[in-house]
Every structure is written in structure tokens, then in C-alpha cells.
N, C-alpha and C positions, 0 to 999 in steps of 0.2 A: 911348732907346726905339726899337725895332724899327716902320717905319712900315710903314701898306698900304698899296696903292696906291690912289688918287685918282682914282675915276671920277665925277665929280662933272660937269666939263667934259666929258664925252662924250653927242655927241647921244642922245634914249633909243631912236630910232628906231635910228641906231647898233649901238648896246646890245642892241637888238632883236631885230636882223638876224646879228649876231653870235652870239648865244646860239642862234639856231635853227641857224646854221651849226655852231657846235659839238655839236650833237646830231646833226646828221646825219654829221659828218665820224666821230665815234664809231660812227655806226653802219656806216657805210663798213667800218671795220677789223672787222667778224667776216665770217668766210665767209658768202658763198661770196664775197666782194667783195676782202677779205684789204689793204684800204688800212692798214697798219698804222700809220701816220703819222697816223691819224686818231685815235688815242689823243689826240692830244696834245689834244683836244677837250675833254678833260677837264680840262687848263687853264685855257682859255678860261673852259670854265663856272664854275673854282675865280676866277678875276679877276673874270669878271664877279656872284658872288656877293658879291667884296669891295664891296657898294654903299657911298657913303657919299653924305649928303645930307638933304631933311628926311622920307624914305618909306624909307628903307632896306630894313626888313623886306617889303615890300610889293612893293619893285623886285626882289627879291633870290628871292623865289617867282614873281613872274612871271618872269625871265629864268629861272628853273630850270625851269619847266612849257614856256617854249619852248624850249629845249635837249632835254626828255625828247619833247615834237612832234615834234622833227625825228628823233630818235633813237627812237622806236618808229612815226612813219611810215616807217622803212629798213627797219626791222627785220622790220613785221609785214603791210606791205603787199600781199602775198600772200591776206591772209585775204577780199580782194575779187572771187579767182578759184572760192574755195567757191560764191558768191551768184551765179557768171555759169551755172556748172552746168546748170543751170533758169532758164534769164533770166527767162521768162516769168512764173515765178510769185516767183521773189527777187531777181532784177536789181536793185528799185529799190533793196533795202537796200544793196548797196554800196557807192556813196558814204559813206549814214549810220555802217555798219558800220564803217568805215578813219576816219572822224571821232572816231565814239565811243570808239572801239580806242584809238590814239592819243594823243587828248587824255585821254579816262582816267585810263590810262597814265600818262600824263606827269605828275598831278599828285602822283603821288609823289616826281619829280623836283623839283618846285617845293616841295614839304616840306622835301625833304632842303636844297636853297638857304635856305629858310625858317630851317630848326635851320640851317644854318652859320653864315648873317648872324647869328643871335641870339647865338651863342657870342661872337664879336667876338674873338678871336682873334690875337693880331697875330703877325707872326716867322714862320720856316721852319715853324714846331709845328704851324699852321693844313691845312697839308696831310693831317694825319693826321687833323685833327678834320673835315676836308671827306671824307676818306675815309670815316670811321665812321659819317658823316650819311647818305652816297650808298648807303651799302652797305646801311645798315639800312633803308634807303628799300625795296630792293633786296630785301633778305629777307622783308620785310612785303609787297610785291609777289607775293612767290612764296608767300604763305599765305594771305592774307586771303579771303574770295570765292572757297573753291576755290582758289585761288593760278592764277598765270600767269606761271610764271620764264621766260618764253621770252628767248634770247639776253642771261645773265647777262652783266658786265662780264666777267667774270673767263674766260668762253666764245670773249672773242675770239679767244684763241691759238688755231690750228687744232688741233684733236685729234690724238692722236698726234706734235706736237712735242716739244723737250724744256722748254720754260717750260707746256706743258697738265700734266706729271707733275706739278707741283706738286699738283693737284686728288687725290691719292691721297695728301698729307698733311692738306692744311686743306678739301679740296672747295671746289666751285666759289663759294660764297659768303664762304670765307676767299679765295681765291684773285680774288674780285671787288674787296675789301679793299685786298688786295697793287696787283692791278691800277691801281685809282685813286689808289693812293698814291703809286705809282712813277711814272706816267701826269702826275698832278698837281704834282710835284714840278717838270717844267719850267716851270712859272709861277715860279718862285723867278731865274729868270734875271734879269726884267724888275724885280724886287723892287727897292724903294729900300728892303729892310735892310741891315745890315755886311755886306760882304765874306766874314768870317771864317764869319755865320753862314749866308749862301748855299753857300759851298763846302760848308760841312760836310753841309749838308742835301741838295744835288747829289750827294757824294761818297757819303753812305751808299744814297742811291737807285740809284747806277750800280753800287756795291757788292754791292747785295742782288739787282738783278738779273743780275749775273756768277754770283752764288752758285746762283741757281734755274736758270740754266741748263747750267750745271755737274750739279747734281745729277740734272737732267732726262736729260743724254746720259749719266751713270753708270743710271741705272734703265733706260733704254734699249738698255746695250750689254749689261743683266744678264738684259734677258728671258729666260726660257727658251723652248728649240726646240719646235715642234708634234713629237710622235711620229710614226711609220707606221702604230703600231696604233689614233690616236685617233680615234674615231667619223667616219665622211663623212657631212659633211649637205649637201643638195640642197635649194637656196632656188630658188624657182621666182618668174619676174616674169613674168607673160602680157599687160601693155601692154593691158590691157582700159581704155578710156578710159570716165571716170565717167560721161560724157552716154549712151552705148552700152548701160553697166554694167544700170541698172535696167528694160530694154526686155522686157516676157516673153518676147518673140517670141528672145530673144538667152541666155537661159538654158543651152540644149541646146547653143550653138557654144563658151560660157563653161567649161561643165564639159569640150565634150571639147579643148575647147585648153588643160587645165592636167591635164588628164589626159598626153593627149600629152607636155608636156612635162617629166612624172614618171616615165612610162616611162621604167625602166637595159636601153637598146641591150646587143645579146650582145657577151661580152668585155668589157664595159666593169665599172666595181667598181661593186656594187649600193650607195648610200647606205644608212645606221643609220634618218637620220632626212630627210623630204620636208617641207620648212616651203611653205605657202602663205601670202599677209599675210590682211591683216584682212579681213572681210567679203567674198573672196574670190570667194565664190558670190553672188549676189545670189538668196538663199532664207532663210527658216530652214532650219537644220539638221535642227531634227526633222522636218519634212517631207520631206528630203531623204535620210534613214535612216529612215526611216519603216516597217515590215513591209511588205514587197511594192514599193516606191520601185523606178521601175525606174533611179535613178542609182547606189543600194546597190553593184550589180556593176558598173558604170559606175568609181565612184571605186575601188571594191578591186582593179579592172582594171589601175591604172595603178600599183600596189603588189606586190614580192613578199613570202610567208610571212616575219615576222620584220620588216618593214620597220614603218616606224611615220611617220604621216602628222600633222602640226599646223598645225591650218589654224586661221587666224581666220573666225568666224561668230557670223550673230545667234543667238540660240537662245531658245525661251520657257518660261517657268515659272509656277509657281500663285503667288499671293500668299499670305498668313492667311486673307484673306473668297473666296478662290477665283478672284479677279480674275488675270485675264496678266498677269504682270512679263516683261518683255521684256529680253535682255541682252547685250552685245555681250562674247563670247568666247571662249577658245582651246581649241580642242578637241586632244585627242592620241587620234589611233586608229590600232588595232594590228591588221595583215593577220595572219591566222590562215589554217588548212586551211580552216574553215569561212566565213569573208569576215572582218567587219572587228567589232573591238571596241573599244568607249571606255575608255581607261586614264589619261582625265585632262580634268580640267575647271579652268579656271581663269575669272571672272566682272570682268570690268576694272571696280576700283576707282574709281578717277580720271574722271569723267566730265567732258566736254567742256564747258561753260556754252553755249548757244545750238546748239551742233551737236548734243549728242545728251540732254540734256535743259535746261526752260528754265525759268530762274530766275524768282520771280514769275509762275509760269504762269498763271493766271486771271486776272490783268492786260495779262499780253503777250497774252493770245489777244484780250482787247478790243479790242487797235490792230492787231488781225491780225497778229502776230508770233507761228512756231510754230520749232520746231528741224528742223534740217535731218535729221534722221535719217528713214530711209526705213520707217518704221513705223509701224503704227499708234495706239502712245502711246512718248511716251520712254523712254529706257533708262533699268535699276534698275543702280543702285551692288552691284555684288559687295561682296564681305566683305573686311576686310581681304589685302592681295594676300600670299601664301606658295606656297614652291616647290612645284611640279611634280617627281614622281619616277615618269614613265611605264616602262613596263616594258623592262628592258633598255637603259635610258638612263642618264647622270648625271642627278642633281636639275641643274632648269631654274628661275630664275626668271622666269615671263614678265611686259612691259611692253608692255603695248598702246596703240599711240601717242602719244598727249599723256601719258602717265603715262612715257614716258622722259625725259620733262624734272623729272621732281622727283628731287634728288640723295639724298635715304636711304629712296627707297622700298623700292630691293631688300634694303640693308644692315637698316632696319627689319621686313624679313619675317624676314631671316636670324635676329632676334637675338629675336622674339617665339615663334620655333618649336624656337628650337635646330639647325635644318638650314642650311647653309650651302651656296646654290646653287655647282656648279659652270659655270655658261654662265649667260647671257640671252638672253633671245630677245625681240625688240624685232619685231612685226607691227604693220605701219601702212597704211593710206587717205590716204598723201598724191595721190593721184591726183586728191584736191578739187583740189590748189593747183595743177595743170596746171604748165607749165614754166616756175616761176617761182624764185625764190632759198630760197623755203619750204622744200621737199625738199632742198636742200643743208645749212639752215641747223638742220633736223631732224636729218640725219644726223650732222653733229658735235654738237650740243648730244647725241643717244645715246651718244658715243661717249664725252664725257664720265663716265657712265655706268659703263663700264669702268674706264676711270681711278680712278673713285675707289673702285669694289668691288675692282679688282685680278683682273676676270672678263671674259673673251669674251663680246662679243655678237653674236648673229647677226641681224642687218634684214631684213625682207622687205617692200616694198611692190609695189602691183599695176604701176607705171607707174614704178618710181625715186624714191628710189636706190636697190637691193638692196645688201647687202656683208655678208661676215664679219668683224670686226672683232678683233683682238686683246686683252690687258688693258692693252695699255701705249696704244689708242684707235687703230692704227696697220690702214687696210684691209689686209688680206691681197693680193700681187702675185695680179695678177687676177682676184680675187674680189671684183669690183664689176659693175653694171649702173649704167648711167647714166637721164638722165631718155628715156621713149620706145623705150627695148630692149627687145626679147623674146629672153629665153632662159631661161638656170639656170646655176646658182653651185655648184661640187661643190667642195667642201674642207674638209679634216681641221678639226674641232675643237680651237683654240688652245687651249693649259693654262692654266688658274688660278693664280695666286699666290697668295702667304700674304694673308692678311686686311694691310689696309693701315693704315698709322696713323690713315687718315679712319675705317676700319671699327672702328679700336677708342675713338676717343677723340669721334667724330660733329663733333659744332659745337662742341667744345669750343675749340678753338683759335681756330675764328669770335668765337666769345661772349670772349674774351681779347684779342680786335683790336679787338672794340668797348670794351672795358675803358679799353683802354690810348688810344684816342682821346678817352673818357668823360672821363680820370684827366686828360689834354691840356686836356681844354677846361676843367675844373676849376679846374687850376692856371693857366691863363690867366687864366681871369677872376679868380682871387682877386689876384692880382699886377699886375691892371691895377685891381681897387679898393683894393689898398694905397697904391698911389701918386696916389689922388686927394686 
């Protein structure tokens, strides 16, 4: 019989300290940090879930809630620069806010330890059945409550390498799957099972990873070339810092510095399309097109005839009882002879839980807890998200910030409309998280994004990162802004490729990785009650 290993004799404090290390060392390996070595964390966590003793199950959750600790304090640590913003009036949540985040967080880690201890698993097979636990932890994470996939396992590869193409077969949740299996597999080192049966389980893990990267730099070398004739878009970052941003007094200098630098200097190629990020203006928009608005000529100023501007803004609307619904959205307007016209509305889905509206509102407001959005009620959930086809442009699917982290939102508009975007267009406020690992770790989880549509996206934020991004998730040579630049991004629009095997087949091949770990633990446990 194939033994575990025997943590029995290990101090628990130990145990402890180690599991919180292995989460943090996982978190380490995603951008912008790139320790890729710190996969191996996920061995850690696979051993130190083998408890055995008289609390097994019990040990085996809490060492998996400290491991997801340390590993969504890396990850999401950031979210404590949104509340410095405005110290005065949210400072003190900070702390609480990176506590709660966190540990949260993390007990879906401690679940996924929970289902593995419980499976009891013994042999090389345990790796897979640890993977199917973590992973499912993992998908449940990214749905429940709104969901919150921020920095899937499967995310750590940097975008646009040749092990992220994977994500354009099984998407990022198959490819989380893969990750901790492979990731997990070096615990078998240490194994006191046969020989025969470590190699072989080594052997096909080093195997399958040769394989995906292999196929990564074939999909890579196959992309195809940007044309001369495809569309120039002009992504504009104006480095407007969020403390600055909501000042009245600071409006008039906001519009004409992104005015400025929308303006196409003579000689130079006029851009198709001028992207501004999200909330760009600190107004409503209707106010600000408003009949007689003296910004009207102001923005259509920094446009010529034919050009087409899309900017993110709040915008407001009537409800059924007549009540403001307030909304954070992409506007697309079209310079004409006569100024400027709106050819496209898109209303962001995906709303933010605590930043732009807040769960249990009549409860939070009792503890004095309101959402950070700058308005005066929260934002309403647009309709389901579907393409943009503004005038004289490709169909665009837009993702407005936090909604670039869910992997079939674009592919699920495609396939509800019949239209299949060619670009995305990704406007974002990270300008909340100041210069911190947030905005790096936004802009590859977008870019994953790509990858798995097989679609360009273009990012715009006020403060970094800006970039044009390819399908295959690769930034365009210098078509990036970094954190704290003012300029603009001028380049051709990358092609689309065919629909990818994730856009025709979805979670299919996810939900078949959890199958085949299910069918593992199954047959494990049946074969360890026939031999009692």
C-alpha cells in the first residue's frame, strides 16, 4: 500500500507557519512579482493537507485557510490604497478591509483542504484529487457573492507567454486545474510511495508541461500581423491622481488636459478611435453634454469630423417609480460637421461589492459603512453586457474594470447576440490602488482576457497601466504606459482570430478536470474500503 506522509510529529505551530508560507510564496509567483518558484507552494499546502492524527479534518481546514491568508494577503493587498484616497473619512477601514478581504477569502482555501483531507487519498493520484478541490474552491470563489476571481492560480503565468496560450483552450479555470496539478506534483518527491509509482507521476507532470509549452510558442509563432490599413486607436492616460480627481475647483484643468492630449498634431495620422478610461471626467456626462454645456465644444474641440471618442463616465437615468438610477458607463461619441453624437451606450454589468454598490445596504449604513463611489446613491447593474458596434468601427465588446476579470463574460455576450466582438476594450480606475502591484496585477489578469476570446484588447486607465494588447495577451512594442505617465498610446488595432476552442467548448473541459479528479477520489476511496 502506497503510504502518506506522516505529519503527525510536526510541531502544529510548525505546520502553521509553513502553510501561511505556502500561500504567500504562491502568491509571490503572479505578476507583477513573477517568483515562479513559488508554485511550488502548492505543494507545501498538498503535504501539509496530508494531516493525520486525532483532528485531521479540522487541521487540514485550518492549514488551508492559512495558506489562502497569506496568499490573498499578496494578492489583494492593494485594496487598502482605495480607503487611503480620503483618509479622513475611510482610512480607518483599511486595516479592517485587508483583514476581512483576506481571511474571507481564504476560507475557501481551507474548504478545498477540508474536501481533500476528507477524500483520504493515498499514492501519486492524491495530486489530482488536491487539484480538483483547490480549483473548485477557486471557481466557487469567482461566482458566489458577485464572484471575485481576482489572480486565478492558473493567472500566474505572465500573459502573453507560451504556458498563458493554454487559457485559449480550457480558460483560466481549466488552466488553474493544470496549474496545481503540475505545481502539486512536486510533493511526490518527498513521498514514501514506490519508486515506480513517483516516477511515473513526476514523469507525466514534466511531460504535460513540455507539451503546453510547446504548443504555446506554436500559437505564438502563428499569430497573425497587425495590417496598415487597421483602425488607429489613441488611448489617452492623463495621470490625473484620484485625491486631485473629485476637487470642483479641478474639473476645467481635467477636461482640458485630456482634451489636449486627444488633439492629432498636423502631419501626424488622425486615430479611428480616442479611448478615455473610466470615469475619466469627474461629472456626469449628462451634465456635461447637456444643451448649451459650455464643455460640448470643449470635448468635440479635441476631435476631428469622423473621429469617434469613448470615454468611460457616470451617467444617470430614470428608474420605473421615476427615482435616478445612477450608472457607471462607456459612452462612444461621434464628431460630426455639426459637433458631437452618441453612437453607443454600454451600462457596466459587473458591479464592484463595497466600491460601487453595497451589499446589505440598510445594515452597512447602520455601522456607518457606505461605498466608495462618488455619488449620490450607488450604481445600477446595466443589462446584461453585449457588443458595441459604433459607427464606422468593428463590433467592440467593452469591460469596464472589475468585469475584466470574469473569463466568459465577453465570449457569453458573443454567443447570446449572435455578434461576435472583434476588439475589447477594457476602461479602468485603477488610479484607486495608487502605485501599488494592483494595476500590474489588473492588467495581466485583462489580458488573459484575450487569450481566451482570441480578441485584442485595448486598456485604458487614468494613472496606469495603459496598453494595447494583442489575442495571443502580448503588449504591443511600445504601446504601454506605465504607473504615473502622461501621454497617449497610438496603434493599429491587432486582428482577431478564429473563435478558440475555450469559445466553443466554455467550461467544458474545466467541468471534465473536475470529473476525472471526482472519478480519482472515488476510486480511491473505494479500494482503500475493500482492503479493510
Amino acid at each position: 500500500m502506497a503510504a502518506r506522509p506522516d505529519l503527525k510529529r510536526s510541531s502544529p505551530w510548525i505546520a502553521r507557519l509553513l502553510a501561511l508560507a505556502a500561500g504567500l510564496a504562491a502568491g509571490l509567483a503572479h505578476p507583477p512579482f513573477g517568483v515562479l518558484p513559488g508554485l511550488l507552494g502548492y505543494a507545501l499546502f498538498l503535504r501539509l493537507a496530508d494531516t493525520e492524527g486525532p483532528r485531521p479534518l479540522r487541521s487540514a481546514f485550518f492549514r488551508g485557510w492559512l495558506a489562502g491568508v497569506g496568499y490573498f494577503a499578496i494578492s489583494v493587498w492593494w485594496i487598502t490604497e482605495a480607503f487611503l484616497v480620503d483618509a479622513a473619512a475611510h482610512g480607518w477601514m483599511a486595516p479592517f478591509a485587508l483583514l476581512f478581504m483576506a481571511g474571507g477569502l481564504a476560507l475557501f482555501w481551507g474548504l478545498a483542504g477540508l474536501a481533500y483531507r476528507w477524500a483520504a487519498v493515498r499514492g501519486p493520484s492524491r495530486v489530482l484529487v488536491f487539484a480538483g478541490c483547490l480549483a473548485l474552491a477557486e471557481w466557487v470563489r469567482g461566482h458566489v457573492f458577485t464572484g471575485f476571481p481576482w489572480n486565478l492560480p492558473g493567472e500566474t503565468w505572465g500573459a502573453g507567454g507560451a504556458m498563458s496560450q493554454t487559457a485559449s483552450l480550457v480558460g483560466s479555470y481549466g488552466l488553474s486545474w493544470i496549474t496545481i496539478a503540475l505545481a502539486g506534483s512536486a510533493a511526490l518527491v518527498l513521498d514514501a510511495t514506490p519508486r515506480r509509482g513517483r516516477a511515473i507521476g513526476l514523469g507525466l507532470a514534466i511531460a504535460t508541461l513540455a507539451g503546453l509549452f510547446a504548443f504555446g510558442a506554436m500559437r505564438l509563432a502563428a499569430a497573425p500581423p497587425i495590417t496598415t490599413d487597421a483602425p488607429l486607436i489613441r488611448v489617452v492616460q492623463a495621470n490625473i491622481d484620484q485625491k486631485d480627481k473629485w476637487k470642483p475647483e479641478n474639473l476645467d484643468l481635467i477636461v482640458d488636459t485630456y482634451v489636449a492630449l486627444s488633439r492629432s498634431q498636423p502631419g501626424q495620422p488622425v486615430p479611428a478611435v480616442v479611448v478615455w478610461p473610466e470615469g475619466a471626467l469627474p461629472a456626469v456626462i449628462d451634465d456635461l453634454l447637456a444643451p448649451g454645456s459650455p464643455y460640448v465644444p470643449r470635448i468635440a474641440g479635441a476631435l476631428q469630423p469622423g473621429q469617434t471618442l469613448m470615454l468611460g463616465a457616470n451617467r444617470m437615468g430614470l428608474s420605473a417609480t421615476g427615482e435616478p438610477d445612477y450608472f457607471n458607463s462607456l459612452i462612444a461619441l461621434r464628431r460630426e460637421a455639426t459637433g458631437l453624437r452618441v453612437t453607443g451606450v454600454y451600462d457596466k454589468h459587473r458591479l464592484v461589492p463595497f466600491g460601487e454598490f453595497l451589499p446589505f445596504g440598510d445594515l452597512a449604513t447602520k455601522f456607518g459603512i457606505r461605498s466608495l463611489v462618488h455619488m449620490p446613491e450607488d450604481f445600477t447593474a446595466g443589462p446584461e453586457p453585449r457588443p458595441l458596434s459604433p459607427d464606422g468601427l468593428p463590433p467592440v465588446q467593452p469591460l469596464i474594470c472589475y468585469e475584466a476579470l470574469f473569463p466568459r463574460l465577453a465570449d457569453g455576450a458573443a454567443k447570446r447576440t449572435g455578434v461576435r466582438a472583434e476588439w475589447l476594450l477594457n476602461v479602468s480606475n485603477d488610479a484607486w490602488f495608487g502605485a501599488t502591484s494592483g494595476p500590474w496585477q489588473h492588467l495581466n489578469i485583462a489580458s488573459y482576457r484575450a487569450i481566451e476570446a482570441g480578441l485584442p484588447i485595448v486598456r485604458a486607465t487614468p494613472t496606469g497601466v495603459s496598453a494595447v494588447i494583442d489575442a495571443q495577451g502580448r503588449i504591443l512594442p511600445g504601446a504601454k504606459l506605465g504607473l504615473g505617465q502622461t501621454g497617449v498610446i497610438d496603434a493599429r488595432l491587432p486582428p482577431a482570430r478564429p473563435p478558440t476552442l475555450y469559445n466553443r467548448i466554455s467550461e467544458a473541459a474545466f467541468a471534465m478536470m473536475l470529473l476525472i479528479s471526482a472519478a480519482t477520489m472515488a476510486w480511491g476511496r473505494y479500494r482503500r474500503a475493500s482492503r479493510k
